[in-house]
C-alpha positions in Angstrom: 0.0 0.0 0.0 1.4 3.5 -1.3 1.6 6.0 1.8 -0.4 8.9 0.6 0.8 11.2 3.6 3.0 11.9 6.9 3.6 14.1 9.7 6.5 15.8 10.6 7.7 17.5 13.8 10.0 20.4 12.8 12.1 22.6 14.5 14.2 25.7 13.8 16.8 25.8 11.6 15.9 21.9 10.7 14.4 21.7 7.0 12.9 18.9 6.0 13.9 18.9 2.6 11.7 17.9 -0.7 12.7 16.6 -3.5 10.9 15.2 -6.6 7.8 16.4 -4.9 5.9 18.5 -7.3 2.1 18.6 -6.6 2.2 17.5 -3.5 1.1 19.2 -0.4 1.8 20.9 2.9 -0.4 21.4 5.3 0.3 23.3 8.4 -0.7 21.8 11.2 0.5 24.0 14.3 3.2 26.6 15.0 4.6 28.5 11.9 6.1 27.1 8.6 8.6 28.7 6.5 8.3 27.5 3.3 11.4 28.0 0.1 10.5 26.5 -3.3 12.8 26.6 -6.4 11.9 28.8 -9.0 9.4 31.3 -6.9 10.3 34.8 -6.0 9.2 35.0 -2.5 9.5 32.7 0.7 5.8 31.4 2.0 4.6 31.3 5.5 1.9 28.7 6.6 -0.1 29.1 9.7 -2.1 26.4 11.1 -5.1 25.4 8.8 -3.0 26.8 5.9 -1.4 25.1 2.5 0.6 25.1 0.3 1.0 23.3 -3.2 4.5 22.7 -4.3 4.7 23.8 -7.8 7.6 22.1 -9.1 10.3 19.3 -8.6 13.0 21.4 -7.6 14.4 21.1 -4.3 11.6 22.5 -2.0 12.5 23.3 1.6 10.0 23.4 5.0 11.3 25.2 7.9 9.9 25.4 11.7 9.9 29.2 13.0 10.4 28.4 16.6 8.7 25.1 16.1 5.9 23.3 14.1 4.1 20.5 12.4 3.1 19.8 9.1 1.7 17.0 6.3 2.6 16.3 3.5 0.3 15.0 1.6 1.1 13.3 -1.9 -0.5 14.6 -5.2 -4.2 13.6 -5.5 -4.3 12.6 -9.4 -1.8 13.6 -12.1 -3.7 16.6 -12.9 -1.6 18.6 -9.9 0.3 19.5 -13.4 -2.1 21.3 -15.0 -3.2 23.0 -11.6 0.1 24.0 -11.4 0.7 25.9 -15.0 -2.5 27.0 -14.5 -1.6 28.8 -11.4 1.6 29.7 -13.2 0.5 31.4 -16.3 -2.1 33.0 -14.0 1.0 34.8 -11.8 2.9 35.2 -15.2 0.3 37.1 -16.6 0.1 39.4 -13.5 3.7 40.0 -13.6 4.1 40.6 -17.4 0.8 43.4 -17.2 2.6 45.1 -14.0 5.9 45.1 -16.3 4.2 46.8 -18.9 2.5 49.5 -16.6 5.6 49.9 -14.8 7.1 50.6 -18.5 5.0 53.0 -19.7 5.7 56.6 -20.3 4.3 59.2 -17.6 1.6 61.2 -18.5 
């Protein structure tokens, strides 16, 4: 039987470190998690109750401020994929039209 998720205790400056885990999940379960994801521009916090879905299979790293538990949960169907460059065009898209404001001559 395929384990389809697991709990962690974390503690600070401990990552638990994920590989090969695009589409898969993170939930926060209590205290805060710091969350690093190749190819994203910003850091993620998770509070309890909170997710997050990796986007990617680069090297993903879950880190305990102070101290904190999460799940990871593996992906649901193979269709995390399209979620994903769904989600990514959608934040591409949002960049590229605040690149071209940003680029426009002032009035």
């Amino acid at each position: 039987m395929k384990q389809t998720a697991a709990e962690y205790a974390l503690r600070e400056n401990q990552p638990l470190r994920l590989d090969d885990a695009g589409g898969r999940l993170v939930e926060c379960l209590s205290g805060v998690a710091w969350i690093t994801a190749y190819g994203q521009h910003t850091d993620f916090l998770l509070r309890p109750g909170q997710s997050f879905l990796v986007p990617n299979d680069g090297l993903t790293l879950v880190e305990a401020i102070a101290e904190c538990r999460v799940r990871i949960s593996a992906p649901a169907s193979a269709s995390w994929l399209q979620h994903a460059a769904r989600y990514g065009q959608a934040r591409l898209g949002e960049t590229m039209d605040r690149l071209r404001q940003s680029l426009q001559p002032a009035a």
